[in-house]
C-alpha positions as a Python dict, from the first residue, in 0.01 Angstrom:
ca = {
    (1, 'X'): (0, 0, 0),
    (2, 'X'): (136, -331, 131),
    (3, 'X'): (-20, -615, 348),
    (4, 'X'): (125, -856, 576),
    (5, 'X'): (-54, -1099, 682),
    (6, 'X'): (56, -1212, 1058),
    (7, 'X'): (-138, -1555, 1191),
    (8, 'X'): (-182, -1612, 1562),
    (9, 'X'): (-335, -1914, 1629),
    (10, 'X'): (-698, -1895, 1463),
    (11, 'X'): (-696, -1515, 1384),
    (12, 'X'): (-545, -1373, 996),
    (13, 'X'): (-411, -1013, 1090),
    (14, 'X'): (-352, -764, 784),
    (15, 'X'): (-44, -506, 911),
    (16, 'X'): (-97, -245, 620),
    (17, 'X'): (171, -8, 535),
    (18, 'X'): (258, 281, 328),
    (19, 'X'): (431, 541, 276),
    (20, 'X'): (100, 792, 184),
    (21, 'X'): (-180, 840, 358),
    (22, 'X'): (-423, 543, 364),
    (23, 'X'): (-696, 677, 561),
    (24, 'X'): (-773, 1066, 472),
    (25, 'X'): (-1157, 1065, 535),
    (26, 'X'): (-1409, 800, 675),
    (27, 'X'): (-1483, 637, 364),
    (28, 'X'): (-1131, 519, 338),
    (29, 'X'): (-1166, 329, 618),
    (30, 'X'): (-1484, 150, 553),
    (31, 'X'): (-1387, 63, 216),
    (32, 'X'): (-1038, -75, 356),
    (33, 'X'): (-1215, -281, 631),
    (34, 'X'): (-1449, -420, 354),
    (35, 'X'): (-1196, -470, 164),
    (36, 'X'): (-974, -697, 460),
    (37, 'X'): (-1306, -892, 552),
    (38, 'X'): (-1340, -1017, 227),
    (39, 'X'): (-1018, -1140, 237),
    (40, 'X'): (-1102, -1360, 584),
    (41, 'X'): (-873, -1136, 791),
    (42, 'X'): (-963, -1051, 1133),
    (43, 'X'): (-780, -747, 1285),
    (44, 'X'): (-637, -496, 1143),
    (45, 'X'): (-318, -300, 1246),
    (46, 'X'): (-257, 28, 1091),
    (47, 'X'): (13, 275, 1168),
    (48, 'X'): (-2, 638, 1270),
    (49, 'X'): (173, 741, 1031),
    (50, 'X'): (-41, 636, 729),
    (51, 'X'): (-372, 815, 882),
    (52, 'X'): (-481, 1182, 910),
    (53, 'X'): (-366, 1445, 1132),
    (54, 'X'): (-736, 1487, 1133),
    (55, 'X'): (-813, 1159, 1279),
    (56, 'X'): (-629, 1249, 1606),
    (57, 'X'): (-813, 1576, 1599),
    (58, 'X'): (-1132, 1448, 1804),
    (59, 'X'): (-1319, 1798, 1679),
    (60, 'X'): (-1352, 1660, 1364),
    (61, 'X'): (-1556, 1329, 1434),
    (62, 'X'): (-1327, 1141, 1215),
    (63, 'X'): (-1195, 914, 1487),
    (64, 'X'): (-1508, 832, 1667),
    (65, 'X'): (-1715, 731, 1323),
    (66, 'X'): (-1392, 556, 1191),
    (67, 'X'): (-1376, 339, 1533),
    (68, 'X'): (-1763, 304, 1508),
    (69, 'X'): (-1721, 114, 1208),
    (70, 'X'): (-1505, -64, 1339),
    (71, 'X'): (-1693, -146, 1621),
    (72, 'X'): (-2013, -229, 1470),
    (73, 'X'): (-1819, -475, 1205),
    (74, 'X'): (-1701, -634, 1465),
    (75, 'X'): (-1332, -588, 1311),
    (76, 'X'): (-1056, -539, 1588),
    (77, 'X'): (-820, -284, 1514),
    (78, 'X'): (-495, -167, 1661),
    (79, 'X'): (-314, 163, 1589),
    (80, 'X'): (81, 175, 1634),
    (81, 'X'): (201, 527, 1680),
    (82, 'X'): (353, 748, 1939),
    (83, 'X'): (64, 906, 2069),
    (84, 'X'): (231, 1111, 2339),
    (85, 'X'): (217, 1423, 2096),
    (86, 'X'): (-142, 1451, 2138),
    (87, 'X'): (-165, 1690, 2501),
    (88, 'X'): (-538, 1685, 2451),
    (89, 'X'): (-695, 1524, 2780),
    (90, 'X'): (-1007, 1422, 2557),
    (91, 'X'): (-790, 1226, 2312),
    (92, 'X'): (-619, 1093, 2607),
    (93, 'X'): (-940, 1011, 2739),
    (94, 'X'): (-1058, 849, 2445),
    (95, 'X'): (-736, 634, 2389),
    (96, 'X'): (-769, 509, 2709),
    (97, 'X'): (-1127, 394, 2676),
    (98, 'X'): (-1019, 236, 2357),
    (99, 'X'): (-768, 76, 2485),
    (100, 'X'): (-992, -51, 2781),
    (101, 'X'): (-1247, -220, 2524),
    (102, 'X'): (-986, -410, 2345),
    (103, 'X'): (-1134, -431, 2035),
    (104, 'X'): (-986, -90, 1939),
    (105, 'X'): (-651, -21, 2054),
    (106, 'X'): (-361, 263, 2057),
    (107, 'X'): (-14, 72, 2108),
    (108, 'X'): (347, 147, 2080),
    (109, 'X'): (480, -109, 1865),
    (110, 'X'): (361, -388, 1623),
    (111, 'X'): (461, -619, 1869),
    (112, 'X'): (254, -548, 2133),
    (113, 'X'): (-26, -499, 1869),
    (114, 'X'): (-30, -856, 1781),
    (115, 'X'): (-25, -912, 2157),
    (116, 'X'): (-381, -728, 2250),
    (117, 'X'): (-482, -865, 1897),
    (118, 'X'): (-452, -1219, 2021),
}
């Protein structure tokens, strides 16, 4: 697992990569945002590809108590994947309530992570 750190004006942002699976179960998660706050960052961006198939599976609960963490840490986080593959309307939903919030957020590119991270 790597970290780079990106700095936008008064916010540290880890972008964690890998090439395994970082985040297979709930727990992973919490312990990785524990992990980041300790080290003073701010938002986190993770990429699809290092997270469960699972996660995108609403049925499963993974993605709402994963985001609820999140959310109740008060740690922003931004996903970069292409989440077109996912036909269900209630993941659709749910990405675009995300997205809406702003503290949680499904983007195309690290790019325009940073941007909604700002």
């Amino acid at each position: 697992m790597q970290i780079k750190t990106h700095h936008l004006a008064n916010i540290k942002i880890a972008e964690v990569t890998s090439d395994e699976i970082i985040i297979s179960k709930i727990d992973d998660a919490l312990n990785l945002m524990a992990d980041l706050y300790y080290q003073n960052y701010d938002s986190i961006i993770l990429h699809e590809k290092n997270i469960t198939s699972a996660f995108f599976d609403l049925k499963t609960g993974i993605a709402g108590e994963v985001l609820q963490k999140f959310s109740n840490y008060r740690m922003w986080l931004a996903i970069v994947g292409n989440f077109d593959a996912y036909q269900s309307k209630s993941f659709r939903d749910f990405v675009f309530e995300s997205n809406k919030n702003k503290q949680i957020n499904f983007v195309g590119s690290v790019e325009e992570a940073l941007e909604r991270l700002r």
